[in-house]
Each structure stands twice: as structure tokens, then as C-alpha cells.
C-alpha positions in Angstrom: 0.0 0.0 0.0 3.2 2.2 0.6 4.2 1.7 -3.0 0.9 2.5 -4.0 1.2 5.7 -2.5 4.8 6.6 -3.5 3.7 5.7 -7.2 0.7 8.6 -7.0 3.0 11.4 -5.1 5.8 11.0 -7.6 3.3 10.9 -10.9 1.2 13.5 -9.5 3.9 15.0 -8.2 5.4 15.4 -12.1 2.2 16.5 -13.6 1.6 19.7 -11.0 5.3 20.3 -11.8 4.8 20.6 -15.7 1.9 22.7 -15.0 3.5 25.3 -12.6 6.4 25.3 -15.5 3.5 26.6 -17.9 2.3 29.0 -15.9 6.0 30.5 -15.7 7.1 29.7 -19.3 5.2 28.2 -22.0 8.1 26.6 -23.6 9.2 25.1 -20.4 6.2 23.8 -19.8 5.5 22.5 -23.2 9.3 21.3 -23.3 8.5 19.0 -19.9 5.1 17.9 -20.7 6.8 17.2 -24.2 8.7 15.0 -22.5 7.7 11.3 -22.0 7.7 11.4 -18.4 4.5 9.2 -17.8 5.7 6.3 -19.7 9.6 6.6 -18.0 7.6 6.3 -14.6 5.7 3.8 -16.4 8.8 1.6 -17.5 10.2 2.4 -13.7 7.3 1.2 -12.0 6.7 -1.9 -14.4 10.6 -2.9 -13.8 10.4 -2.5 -9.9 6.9 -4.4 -10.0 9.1 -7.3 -11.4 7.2 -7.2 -14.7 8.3 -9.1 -17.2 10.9 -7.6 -19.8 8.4 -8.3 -22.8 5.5 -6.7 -20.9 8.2 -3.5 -20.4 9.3 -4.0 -23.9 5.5 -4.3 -25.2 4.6 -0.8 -23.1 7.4 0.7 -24.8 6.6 -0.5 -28.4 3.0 0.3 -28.0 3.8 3.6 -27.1 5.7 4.8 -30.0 2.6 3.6 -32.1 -0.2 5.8 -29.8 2.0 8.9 -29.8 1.8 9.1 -33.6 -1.8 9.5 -33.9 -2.4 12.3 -31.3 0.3 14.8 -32.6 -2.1 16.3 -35.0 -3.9 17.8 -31.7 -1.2 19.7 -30.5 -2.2 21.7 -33.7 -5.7 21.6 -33.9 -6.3 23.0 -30.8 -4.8 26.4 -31.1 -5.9 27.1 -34.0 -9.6 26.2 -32.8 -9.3 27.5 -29.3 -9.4 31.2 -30.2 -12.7 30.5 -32.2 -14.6 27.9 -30.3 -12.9 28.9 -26.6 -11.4 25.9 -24.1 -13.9 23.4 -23.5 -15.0 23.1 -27.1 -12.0 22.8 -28.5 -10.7 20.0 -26.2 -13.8 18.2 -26.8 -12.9 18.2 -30.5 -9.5 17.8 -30.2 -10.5 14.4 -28.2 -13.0 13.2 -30.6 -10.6 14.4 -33.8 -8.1 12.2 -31.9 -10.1 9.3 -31.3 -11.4 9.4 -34.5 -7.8 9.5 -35.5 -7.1 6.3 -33.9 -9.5 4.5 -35.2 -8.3 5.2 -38.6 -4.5 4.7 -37.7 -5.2 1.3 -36.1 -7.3 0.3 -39.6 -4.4 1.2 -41.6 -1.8 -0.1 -39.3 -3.3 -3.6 -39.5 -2.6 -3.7 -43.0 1.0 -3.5 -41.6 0.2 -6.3 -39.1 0.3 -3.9 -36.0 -2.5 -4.4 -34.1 -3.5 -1.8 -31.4 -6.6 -2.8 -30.3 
């Protein structure tokens, strides 16, 4: 249950840290939430838990393949935000992105990745 606990404070701990950053510096912030921070923790956690190294290796690889598809976000939303204001434009952002994936996972298959 100790772990447990350590494993929120240090992830939460990373995630009010990139957002204080923003609020000082919008490239730091962007350059640390840029960063794959969640999945390192990820990887550390996984490792400590004893996980196997093809579960670790299979977090990894998945990874790479879910980061492609949600890139086109980071430039739909602020060119929508101005025009739609916050909570529109993150609600489209998500469903652009899920709809996204759903494409990128039909096309990687063809490729025999399967995502899902």
C-alpha cells in the first residue's frame, strides 16, 4: 500500500510540476510535458513491480505507435481554441483524436500492428 502511494505522489507530483512550469514559461512547460515522463515512470514502476521484460518492452513499443496519432492535436487546438474557446476545442481535439485512432489502427493492421 506504501508503494501504491509513493507511485501517486511522484506521478502527480510530475504532472503539477509541468503545470506550474507553464504557468511560468510556456516553452518550459511544453518542453517537460513534451517529454515522456508518464511512460519513464511507467517503465520504472513496471521494472520495480518485477514485470516481465516483454510486458516492459511491449509498453514501450506500444507507445511509439499511440504517440503518432495524437500529434495532430497539438495543432488543432490552437488554432480552434481562439474561435470555439477551451472546452470546445478540447472536446474536439478528443474526438478528432479518437477518430484519428481508429483510422490509424485500420491502416496499421494492414501492416500487421494491431493496437486494439
Amino acid at each position: 500500500m506504501k508503494f501504491i502511494i509513493l507511485k501517486y505522489l511522484i506521478t502527480a507530483l510530475l504532472v503539477v510540476l509541468a503545470s506550474e512550469l507553464a504557468k511560468f514559461s510556456d516553452k518550459l512547460g511544453a518542453l517537460v510535458t513534451a517529454l515522456p515522463m508518464v511512460t519513464i515512470l511507467t517503465l520504472i514502476w513496471l521494472f520495480i513491480e518485477k514485470q516481465a521484460p516483454a510486458k516492459i518492452a511491449n509498453h514501450a513499443y506500444y507507445t511509439f505507435w499511440y504517440v503518432i496519432p495524437t500529434l495532430p492535436m497539438f495543432l488543432l487546438f490552437p488554432f480552434l481554441l481562439p474561435k470555439w474557446g477551451f472546452w470546445p476545442t478540447l472536446a474536439a481535439s478528443g474526438i478528432f483524436t479518437l477518430c484519428l485512432f481508429y483510422v490509424y489502427g485500420l491502416i496499421l493492421k494492414q501492416f500487421n500492428i494491431h493496437l486494439w
